[in-house]
Legacy VTK file of the C-alpha trace (Angstrom):
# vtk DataFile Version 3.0
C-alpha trace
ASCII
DATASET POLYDATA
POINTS 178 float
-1.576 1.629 18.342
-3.534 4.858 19.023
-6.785 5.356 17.357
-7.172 8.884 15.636
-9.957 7.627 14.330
-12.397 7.305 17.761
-15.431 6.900 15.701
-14.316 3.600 15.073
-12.159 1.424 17.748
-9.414 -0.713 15.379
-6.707 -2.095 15.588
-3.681 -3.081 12.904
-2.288 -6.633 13.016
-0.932 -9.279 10.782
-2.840 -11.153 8.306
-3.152 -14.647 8.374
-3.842 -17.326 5.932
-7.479 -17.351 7.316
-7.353 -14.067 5.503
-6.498 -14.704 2.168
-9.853 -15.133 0.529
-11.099 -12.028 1.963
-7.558 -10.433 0.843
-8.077 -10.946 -2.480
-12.216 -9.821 -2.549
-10.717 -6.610 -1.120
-8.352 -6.634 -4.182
-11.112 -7.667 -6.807
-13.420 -4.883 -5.431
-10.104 -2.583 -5.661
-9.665 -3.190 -9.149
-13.583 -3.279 -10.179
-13.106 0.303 -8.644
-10.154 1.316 -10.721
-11.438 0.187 -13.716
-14.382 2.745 -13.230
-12.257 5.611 -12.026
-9.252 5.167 -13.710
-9.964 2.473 -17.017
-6.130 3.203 -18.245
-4.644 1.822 -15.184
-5.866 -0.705 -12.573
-4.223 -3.770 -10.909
-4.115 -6.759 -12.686
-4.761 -10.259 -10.365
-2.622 -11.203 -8.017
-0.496 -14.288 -7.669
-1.844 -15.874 -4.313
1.391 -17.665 -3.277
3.390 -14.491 -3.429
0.300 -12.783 -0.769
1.232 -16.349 1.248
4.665 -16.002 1.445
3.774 -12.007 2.319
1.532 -13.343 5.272
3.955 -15.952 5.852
6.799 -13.470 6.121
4.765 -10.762 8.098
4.243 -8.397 5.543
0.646 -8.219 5.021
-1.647 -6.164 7.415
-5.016 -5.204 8.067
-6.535 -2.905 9.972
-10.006 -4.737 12.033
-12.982 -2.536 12.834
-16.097 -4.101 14.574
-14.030 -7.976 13.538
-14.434 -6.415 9.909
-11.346 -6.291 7.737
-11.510 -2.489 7.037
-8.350 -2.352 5.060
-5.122 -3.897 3.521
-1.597 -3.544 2.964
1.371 -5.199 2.326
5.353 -4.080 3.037
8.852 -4.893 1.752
11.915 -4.005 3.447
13.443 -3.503 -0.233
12.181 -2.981 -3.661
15.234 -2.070 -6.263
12.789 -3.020 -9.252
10.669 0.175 -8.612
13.017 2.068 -6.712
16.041 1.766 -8.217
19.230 3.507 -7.218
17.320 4.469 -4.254
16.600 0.950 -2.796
19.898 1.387 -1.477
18.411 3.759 1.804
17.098 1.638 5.003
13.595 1.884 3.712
10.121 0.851 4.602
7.689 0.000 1.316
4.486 0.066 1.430
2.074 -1.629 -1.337
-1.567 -2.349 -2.517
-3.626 -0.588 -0.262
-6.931 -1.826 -0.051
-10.175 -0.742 1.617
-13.249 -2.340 2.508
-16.304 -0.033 0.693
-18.077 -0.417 3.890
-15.172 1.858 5.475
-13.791 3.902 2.375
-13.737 7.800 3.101
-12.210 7.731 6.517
-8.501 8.232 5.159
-6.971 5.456 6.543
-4.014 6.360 4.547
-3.264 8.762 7.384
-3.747 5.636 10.107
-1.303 3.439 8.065
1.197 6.233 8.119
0.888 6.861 12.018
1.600 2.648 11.986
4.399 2.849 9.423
6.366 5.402 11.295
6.563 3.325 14.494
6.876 0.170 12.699
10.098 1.649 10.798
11.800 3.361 13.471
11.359 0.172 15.509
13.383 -1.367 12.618
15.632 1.060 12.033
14.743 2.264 8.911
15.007 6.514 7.764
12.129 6.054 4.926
8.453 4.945 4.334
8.265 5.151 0.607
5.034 4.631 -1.565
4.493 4.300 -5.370
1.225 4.316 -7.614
1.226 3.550 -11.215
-0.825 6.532 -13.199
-1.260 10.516 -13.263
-4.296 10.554 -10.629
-4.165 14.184 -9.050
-6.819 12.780 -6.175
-4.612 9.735 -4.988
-1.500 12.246 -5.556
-2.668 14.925 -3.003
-4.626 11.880 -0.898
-1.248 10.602 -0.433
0.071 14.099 0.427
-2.393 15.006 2.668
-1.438 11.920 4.632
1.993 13.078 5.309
3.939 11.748 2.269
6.318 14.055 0.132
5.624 13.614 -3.845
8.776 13.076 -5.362
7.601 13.307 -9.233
6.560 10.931 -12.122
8.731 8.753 -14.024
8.894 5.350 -15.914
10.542 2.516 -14.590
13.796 1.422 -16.435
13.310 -2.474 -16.085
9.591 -3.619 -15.222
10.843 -7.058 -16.030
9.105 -9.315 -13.381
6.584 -6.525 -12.277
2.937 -6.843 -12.334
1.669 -5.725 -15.290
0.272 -2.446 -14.039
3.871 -1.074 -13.902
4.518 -2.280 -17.446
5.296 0.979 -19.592
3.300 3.247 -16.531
4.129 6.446 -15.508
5.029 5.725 -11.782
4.400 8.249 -8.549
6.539 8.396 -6.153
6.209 9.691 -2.469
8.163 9.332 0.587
8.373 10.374 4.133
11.949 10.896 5.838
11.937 9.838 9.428
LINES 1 179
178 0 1 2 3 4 5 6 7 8 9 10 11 12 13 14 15 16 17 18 19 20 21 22 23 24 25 26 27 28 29 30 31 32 33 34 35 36 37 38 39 40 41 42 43 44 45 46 47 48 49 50 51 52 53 54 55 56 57 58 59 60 61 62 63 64 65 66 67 68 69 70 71 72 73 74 75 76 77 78 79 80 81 82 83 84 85 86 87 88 89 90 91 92 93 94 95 96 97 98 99 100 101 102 103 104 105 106 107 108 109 110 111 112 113 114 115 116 117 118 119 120 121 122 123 124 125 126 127 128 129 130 131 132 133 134 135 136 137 138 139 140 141 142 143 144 145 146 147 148 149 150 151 152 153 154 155 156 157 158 159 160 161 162 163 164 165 166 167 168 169 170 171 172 173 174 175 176 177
């Protein structure tokens, strides 16, 4: 993977179980900082054996600076609960972001996004789609600064077996067409 970022050498790999406990300190800290920023809408706690079967499965990542976990992320290959009608398009989801305080401000948004693209074509997919629960006008143009088209604002029709952050949220949505 190249490094735009030569200030710091990293690289992006799969998490493993070793992992998980500092997976979900990066998600604590996450919320702790959403519920300052934003106190209407911040993640709720995550159920660990659905992050195992993501490691399990491949579909969490971090990216390692200096053996540090710098940041987090986890994919799906489909997500019709948030998506919808559009789950339907050979698509590339990518969910709870996370970054390490010690690294925030270097937009690794933009690194992830550089990853995603090769990482989709290599599996055929035409789409790298994101979603964020909330109005935030930062994260919106964050995320659109990084490459990602915003597609608008809506509320799910069935959150039904969400986390409780998408329960009765208004929902961004952004994409990138390969």
């Amino acid at each position: 993977m190249k490094n735009i970022y030569k200030k710091y050498p990293l690289t992006i790999q799969n998490s493993t179980i070793e992992d998980i406990d500092n997976i979900f300190s990066l998600y604590r800290i996450a919320t702790e900082y959403q519920k300052d920023k934003f106190p209407d809408n911040q993640w709720p706690e995550f159920d660990r054996e659905m992050v195992m079967s993501e490691i399990k499965d491949s579909r969490q990542w971090k990216m390692v600076i200096d053996n540090k976990i710098a940041c987090i992320w986890a994919i799906t290959f489909n997500d019709p609960e948030i998506w919808e009608d559009r789950d339907t398009d050979p698509s590339i989801y990518i969910h709870r972001i996370a970054t390490n305080p010690e690294f925030r401000g270097h937009k690794f948004v933009s690194q992830i996004v550089d990853w995603a693209k090769l990482y989709a074509k290599a599996k055929y997919k035409k789409y790298i789609r994101l979603d964020t629960c909330g109005y935030n006008t930062r994260l919106i143009e964050h995320y659109k600064n990084s490459g990602f088209n915003f597609l608008g604002i809506w509320k799910l029709k069935n959150y039904e077996g969400l986390p409780s952050h998408y329960h009765n949220a208004d929902v961004c949505f952004f994409e990138i067409k390969l």
